[in-house]
C-alpha positions as YAML, in Angstrom:
chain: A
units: angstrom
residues:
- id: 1
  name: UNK
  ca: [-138.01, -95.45, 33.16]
- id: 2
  name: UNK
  ca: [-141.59, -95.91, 32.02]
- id: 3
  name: UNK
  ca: [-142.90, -94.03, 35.47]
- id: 4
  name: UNK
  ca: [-140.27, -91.06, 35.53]
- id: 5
  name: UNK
  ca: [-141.45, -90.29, 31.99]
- id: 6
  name: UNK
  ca: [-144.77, -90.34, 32.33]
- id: 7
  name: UNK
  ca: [-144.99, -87.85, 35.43]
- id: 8
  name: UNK
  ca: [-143.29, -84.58, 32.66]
- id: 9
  name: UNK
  ca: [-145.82, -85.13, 30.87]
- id: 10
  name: UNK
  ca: [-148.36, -84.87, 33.24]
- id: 11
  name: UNK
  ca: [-146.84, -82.16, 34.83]
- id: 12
  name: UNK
  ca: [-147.14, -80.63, 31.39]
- id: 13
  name: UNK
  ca: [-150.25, -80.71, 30.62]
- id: 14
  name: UNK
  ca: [-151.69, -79.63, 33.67]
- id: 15
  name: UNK
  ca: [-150.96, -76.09, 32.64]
- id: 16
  name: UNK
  ca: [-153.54, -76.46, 29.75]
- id: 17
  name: UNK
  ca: [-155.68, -77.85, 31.25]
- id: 18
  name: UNK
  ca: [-155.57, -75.05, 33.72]
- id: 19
  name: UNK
  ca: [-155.58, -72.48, 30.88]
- id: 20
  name: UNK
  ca: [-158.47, -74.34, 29.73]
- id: 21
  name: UNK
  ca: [-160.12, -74.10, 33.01]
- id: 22
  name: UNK
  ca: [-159.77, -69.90, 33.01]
- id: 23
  name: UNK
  ca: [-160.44, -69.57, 29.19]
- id: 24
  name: UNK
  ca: [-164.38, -69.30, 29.86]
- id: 25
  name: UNK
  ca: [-163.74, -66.88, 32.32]
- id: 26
  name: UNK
  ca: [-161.02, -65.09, 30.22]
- id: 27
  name: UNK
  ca: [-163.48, -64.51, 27.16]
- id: 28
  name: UNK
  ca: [-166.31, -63.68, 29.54]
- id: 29
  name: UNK
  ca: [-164.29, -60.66, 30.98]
- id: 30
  name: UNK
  ca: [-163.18, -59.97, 27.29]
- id: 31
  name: UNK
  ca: [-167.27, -60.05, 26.46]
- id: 32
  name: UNK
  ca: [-168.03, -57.71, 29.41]
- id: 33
  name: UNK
  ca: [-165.41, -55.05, 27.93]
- id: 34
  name: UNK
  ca: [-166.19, -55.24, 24.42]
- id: 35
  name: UNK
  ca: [-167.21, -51.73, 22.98]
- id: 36
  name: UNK
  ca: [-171.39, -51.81, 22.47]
- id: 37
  name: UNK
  ca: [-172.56, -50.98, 18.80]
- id: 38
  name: UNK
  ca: [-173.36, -47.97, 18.20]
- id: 39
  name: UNK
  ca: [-177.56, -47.80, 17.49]
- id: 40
  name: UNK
  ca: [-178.82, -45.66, 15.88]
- id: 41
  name: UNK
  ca: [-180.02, -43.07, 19.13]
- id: 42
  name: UNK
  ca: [-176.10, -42.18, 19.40]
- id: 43
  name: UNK
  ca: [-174.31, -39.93, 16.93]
- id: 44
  name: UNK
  ca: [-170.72, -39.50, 17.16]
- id: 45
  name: UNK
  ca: [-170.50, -40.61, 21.13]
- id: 46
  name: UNK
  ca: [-173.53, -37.85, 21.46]
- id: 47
  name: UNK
  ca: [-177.33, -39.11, 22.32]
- id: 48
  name: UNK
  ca: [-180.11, -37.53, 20.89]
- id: 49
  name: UNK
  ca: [-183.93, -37.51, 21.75]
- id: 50
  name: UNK
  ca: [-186.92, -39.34, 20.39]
- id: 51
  name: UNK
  ca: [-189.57, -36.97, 21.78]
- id: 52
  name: UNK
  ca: [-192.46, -37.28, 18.88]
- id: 53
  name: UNK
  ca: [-193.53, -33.50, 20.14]
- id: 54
  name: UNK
  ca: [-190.39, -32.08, 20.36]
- id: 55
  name: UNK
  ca: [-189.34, -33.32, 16.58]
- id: 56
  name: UNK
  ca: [-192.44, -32.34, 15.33]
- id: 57
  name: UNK
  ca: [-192.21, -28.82, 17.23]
- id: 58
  name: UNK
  ca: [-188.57, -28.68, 15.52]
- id: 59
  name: UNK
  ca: [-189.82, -29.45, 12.20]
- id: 60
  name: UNK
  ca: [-193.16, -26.76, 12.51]
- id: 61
  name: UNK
  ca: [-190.37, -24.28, 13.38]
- id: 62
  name: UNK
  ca: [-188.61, -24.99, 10.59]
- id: 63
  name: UNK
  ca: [-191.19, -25.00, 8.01]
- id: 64
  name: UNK
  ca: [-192.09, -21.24, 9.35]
- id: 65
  name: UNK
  ca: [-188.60, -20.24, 8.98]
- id: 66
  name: UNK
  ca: [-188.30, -21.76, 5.41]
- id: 67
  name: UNK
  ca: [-191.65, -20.11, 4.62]
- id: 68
  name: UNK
  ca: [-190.63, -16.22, 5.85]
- id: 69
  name: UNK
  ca: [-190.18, -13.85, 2.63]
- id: 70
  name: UNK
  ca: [-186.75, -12.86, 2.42]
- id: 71
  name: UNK
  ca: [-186.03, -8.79, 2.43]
- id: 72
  name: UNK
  ca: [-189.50, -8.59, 3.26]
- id: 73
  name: UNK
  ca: [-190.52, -5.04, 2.96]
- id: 74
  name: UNK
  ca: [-193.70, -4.06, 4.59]
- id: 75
  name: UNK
  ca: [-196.58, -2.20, 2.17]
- id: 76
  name: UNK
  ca: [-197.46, 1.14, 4.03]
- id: 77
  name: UNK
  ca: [-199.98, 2.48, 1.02]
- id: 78
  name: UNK
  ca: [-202.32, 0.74, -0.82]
- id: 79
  name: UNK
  ca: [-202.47, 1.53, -4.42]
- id: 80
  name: UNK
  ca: [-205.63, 3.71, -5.60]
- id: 81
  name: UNK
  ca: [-207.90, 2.16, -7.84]
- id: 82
  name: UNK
  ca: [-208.36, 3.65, -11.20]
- id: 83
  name: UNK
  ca: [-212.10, 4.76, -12.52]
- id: 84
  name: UNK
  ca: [-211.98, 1.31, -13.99]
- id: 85
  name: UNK
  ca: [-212.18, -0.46, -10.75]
- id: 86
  name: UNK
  ca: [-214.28, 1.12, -8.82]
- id: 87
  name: UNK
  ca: [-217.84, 0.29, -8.40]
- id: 88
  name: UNK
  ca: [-220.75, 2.46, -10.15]
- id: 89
  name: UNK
  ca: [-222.98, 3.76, -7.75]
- id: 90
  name: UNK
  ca: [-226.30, 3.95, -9.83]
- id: 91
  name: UNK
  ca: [-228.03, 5.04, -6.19]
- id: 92
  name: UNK
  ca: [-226.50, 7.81, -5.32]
- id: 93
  name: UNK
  ca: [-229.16, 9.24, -3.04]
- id: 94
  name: UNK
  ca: [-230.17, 5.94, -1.84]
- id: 95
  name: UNK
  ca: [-233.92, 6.05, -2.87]
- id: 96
  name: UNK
  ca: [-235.85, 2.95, -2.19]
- id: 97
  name: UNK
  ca: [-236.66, 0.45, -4.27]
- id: 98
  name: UNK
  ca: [-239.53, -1.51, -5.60]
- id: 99
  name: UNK
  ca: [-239.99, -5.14, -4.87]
- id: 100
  name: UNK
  ca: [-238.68, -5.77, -8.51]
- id: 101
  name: UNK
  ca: [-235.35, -3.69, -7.60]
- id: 102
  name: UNK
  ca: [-236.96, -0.66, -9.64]
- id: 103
  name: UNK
  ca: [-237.06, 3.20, -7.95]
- id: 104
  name: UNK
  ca: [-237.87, 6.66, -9.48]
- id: 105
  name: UNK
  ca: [-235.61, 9.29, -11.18]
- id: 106
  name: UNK
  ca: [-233.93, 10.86, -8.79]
- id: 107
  name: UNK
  ca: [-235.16, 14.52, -9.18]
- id: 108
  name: UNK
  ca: [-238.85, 14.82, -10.47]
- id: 109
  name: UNK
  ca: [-239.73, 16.61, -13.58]
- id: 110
  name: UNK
  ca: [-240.80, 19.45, -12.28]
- id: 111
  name: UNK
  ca: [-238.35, 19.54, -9.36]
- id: 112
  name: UNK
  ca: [-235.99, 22.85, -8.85]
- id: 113
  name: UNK
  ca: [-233.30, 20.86, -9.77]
- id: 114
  name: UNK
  ca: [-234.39, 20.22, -12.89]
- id: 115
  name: UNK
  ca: [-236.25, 23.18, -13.89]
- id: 116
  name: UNK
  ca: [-232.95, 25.27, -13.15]
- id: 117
  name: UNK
  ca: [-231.30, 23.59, -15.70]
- id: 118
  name: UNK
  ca: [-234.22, 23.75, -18.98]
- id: 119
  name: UNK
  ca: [-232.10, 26.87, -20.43]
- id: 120
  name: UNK
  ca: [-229.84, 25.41, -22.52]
- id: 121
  name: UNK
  ca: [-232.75, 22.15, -23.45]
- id: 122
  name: UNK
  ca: [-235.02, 24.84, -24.95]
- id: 123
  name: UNK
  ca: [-233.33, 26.92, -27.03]
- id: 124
  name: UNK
  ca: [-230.98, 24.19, -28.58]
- id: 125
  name: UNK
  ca: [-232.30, 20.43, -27.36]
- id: 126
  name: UNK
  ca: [-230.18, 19.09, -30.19]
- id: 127
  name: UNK
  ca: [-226.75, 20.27, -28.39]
- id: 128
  name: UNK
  ca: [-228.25, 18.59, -24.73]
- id: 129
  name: UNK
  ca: [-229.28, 15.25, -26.63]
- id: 130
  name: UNK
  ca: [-226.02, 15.05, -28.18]
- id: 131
  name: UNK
  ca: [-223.94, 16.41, -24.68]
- id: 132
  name: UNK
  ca: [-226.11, 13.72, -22.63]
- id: 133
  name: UNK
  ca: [-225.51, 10.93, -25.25]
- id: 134
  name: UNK
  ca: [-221.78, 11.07, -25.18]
- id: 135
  name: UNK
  ca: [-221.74, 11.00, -21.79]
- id: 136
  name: UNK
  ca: [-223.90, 7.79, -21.27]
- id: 137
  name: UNK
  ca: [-221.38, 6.01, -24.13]
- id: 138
  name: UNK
  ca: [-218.56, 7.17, -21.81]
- id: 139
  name: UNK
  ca: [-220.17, 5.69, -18.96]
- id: 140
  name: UNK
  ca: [-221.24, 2.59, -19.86]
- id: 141
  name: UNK
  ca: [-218.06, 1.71, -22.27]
- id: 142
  name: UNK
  ca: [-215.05, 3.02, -19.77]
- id: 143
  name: UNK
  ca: [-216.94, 3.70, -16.20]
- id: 144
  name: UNK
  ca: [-215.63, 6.71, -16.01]
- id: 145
  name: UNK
  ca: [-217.03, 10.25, -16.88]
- id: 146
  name: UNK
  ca: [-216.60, 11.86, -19.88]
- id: 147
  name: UNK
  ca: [-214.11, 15.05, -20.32]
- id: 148
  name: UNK
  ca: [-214.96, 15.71, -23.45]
- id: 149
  name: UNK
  ca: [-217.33, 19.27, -23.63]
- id: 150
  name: UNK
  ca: [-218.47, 19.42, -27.57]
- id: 151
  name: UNK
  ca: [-220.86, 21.17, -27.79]
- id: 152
  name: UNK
  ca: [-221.42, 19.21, -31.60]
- id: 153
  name: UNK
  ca: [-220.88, 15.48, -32.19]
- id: 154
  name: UNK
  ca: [-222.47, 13.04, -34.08]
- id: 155
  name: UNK
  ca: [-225.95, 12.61, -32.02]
- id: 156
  name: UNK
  ca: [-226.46, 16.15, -31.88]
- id: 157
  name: UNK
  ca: [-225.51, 16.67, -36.21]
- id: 158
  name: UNK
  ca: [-228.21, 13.21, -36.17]
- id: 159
  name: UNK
  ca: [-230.61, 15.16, -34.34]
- id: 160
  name: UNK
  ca: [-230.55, 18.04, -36.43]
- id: 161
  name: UNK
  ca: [-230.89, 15.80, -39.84]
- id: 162
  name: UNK
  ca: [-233.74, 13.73, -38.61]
- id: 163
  name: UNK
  ca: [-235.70, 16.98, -37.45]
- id: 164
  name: UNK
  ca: [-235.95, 17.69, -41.35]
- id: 165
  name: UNK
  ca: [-238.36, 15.03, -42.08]
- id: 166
  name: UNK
  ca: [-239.97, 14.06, -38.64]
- id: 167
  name: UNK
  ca: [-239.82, 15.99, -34.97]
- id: 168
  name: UNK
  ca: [-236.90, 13.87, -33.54]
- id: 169
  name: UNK
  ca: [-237.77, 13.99, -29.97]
- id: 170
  name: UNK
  ca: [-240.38, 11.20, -30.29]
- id: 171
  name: UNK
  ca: [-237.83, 8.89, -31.70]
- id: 172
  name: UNK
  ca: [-234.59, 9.26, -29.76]
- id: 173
  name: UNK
  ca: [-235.27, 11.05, -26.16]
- id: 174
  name: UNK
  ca: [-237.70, 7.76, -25.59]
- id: 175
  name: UNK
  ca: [-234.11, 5.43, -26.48]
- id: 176
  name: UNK
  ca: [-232.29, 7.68, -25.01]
- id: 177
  name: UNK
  ca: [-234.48, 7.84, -21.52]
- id: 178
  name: UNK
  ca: [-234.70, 3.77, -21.67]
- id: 179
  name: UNK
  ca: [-230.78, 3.15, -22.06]
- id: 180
  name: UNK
  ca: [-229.76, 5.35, -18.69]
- id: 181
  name: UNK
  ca: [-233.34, 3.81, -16.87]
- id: 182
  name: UNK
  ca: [-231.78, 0.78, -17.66]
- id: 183
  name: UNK
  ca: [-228.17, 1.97, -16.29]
- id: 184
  name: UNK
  ca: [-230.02, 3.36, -12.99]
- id: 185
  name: UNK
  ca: [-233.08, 0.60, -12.74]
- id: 186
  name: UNK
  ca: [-235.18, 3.53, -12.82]
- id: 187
  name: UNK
  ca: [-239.03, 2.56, -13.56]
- id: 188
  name: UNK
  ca: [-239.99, 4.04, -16.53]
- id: 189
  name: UNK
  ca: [-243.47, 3.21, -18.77]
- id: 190
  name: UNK
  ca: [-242.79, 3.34, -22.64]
- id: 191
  name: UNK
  ca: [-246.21, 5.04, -23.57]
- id: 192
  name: UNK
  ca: [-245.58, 7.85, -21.21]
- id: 193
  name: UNK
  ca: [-242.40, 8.26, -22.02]
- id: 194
  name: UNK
  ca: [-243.27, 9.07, -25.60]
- id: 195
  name: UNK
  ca: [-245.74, 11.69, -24.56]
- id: 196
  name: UNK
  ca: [-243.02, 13.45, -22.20]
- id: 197
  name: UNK
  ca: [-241.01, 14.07, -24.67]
- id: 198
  name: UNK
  ca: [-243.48, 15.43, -27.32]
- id: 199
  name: UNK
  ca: [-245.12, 17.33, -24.76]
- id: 200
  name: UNK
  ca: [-242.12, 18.28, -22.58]
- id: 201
  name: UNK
  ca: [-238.63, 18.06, -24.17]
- id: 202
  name: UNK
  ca: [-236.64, 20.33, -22.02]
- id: 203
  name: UNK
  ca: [-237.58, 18.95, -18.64]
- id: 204
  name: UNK
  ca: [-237.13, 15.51, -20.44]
- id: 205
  name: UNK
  ca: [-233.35, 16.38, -21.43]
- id: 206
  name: UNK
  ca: [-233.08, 18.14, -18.33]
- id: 207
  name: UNK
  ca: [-233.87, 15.12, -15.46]
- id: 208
  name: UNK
  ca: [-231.60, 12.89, -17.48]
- id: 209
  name: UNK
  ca: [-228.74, 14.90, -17.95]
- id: 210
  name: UNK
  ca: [-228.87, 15.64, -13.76]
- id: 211
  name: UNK
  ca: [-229.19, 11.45, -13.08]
- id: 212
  name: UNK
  ca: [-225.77, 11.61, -15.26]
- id: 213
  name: UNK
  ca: [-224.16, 14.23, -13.27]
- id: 214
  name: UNK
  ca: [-224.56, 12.34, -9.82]
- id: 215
  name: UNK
  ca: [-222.64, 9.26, -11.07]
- id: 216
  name: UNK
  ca: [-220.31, 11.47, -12.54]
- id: 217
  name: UNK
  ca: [-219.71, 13.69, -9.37]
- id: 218
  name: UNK
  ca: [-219.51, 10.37, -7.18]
- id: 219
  name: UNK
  ca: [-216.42, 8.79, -9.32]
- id: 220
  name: UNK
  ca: [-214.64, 12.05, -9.55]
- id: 221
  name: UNK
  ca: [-214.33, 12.35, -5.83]
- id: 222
  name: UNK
  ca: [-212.34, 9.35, -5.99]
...
């Protein structure tokens, strides 16, 4: 009874034991078809590339996209500068200059330039020293020429007044003739300016008034 009993059981287990014999096997085949974890160079089942070069060439072209004006529209005419902003030319006639940066009037006074213009300086000086005066103050204050054509203003009824007590010309055409050398670096000598314009007012008021006009003519044509 003992024997016949103990065979069942035997028979029995042999099945586990045989189940145990294929269960390595069983969870190595489940290990081989396990799904793989998805790293991080696969997006939604899609692979995507590493290439340093190629992200950095993405990420220039981007930047240059991001960077493009939007309803760009392209300038085809340059504003035009006002009087304001353009230069002074105080060499008009490019004459050369000393080694100090210094150079001579432009016409001489006694040049045809001049004397063709020493009607107007000797029969009223006061009118051409007031006329010249303005015109330097324009100048130097706005850069651009002057469009007002007095003929009186306040130099010329100063002019006039001082000429009661003392001649005038000695005083003011020497200030006058060392504010626009100073505009134009024009080389001047105080003593002989004095004695130019006691001795020769007209050609005096004359040359300055022409170094005015070529400044003046040069920033009109703009």
């Amino acid at each position: 009874m003992q024997t016949s009993e103990v065979k069942p059981t035997l028979q029995q287990a042999a099945p586990s034991q045989t189940y145990s014999a294929q269960s390595p096997a069983m969870h190595q085949a489940q290990g081989s078809a396990a799904p793989q974890i998805v790293g991080p160079a696969t997006v939604s089942g899609t692979a995507t590339s590493h290439d340093p070069e190629k992200a950095q060439h993405n990420g220039g072209l981007s930047k240059v996209a991001a960077a493009q004006p939007i309803n760009a529209v392209p300038i085809t005419q340059q504003p035009r500068p006002m009087g304001s902003m353009l230069a002074a030319n105080h060499n008009v006639q490019g004459l050369p200059r000393d080694v100090v940066g210094k150079r001579a009037w432009t016409f001489g006074l006694c040049s045809r330039r001049t004397l063709s213009s020493c009607c107007l300086p000797c029969l009223c000086p006061c009118i051409v020293y007031g006329q010249v005066q303005g015109r330097y103050d324009a100048l130097k204050t706005t850069n651009q020429p002057s469009e007002s054509n007095e003929a009186i203003n306040p130099p010329c009824l100063l002019w006039c007044l001082l000429s009661i007590v003392i001649p005038p010309n000695c005083i003011f055409l020497p200030n006058q003739r060392a504010q626009v050398a100073s505009r134009y670096d024009i080389r001047i000598d105080g003593v002989n300016e004095i004695v130019l314009s006691l001795c020769c007012t007209p050609c005096v008021l004359s040359q300055t008034d022409q170094e005015l006009r070529l400044e003046e003519t040069a920033l009109r044509a703009h």
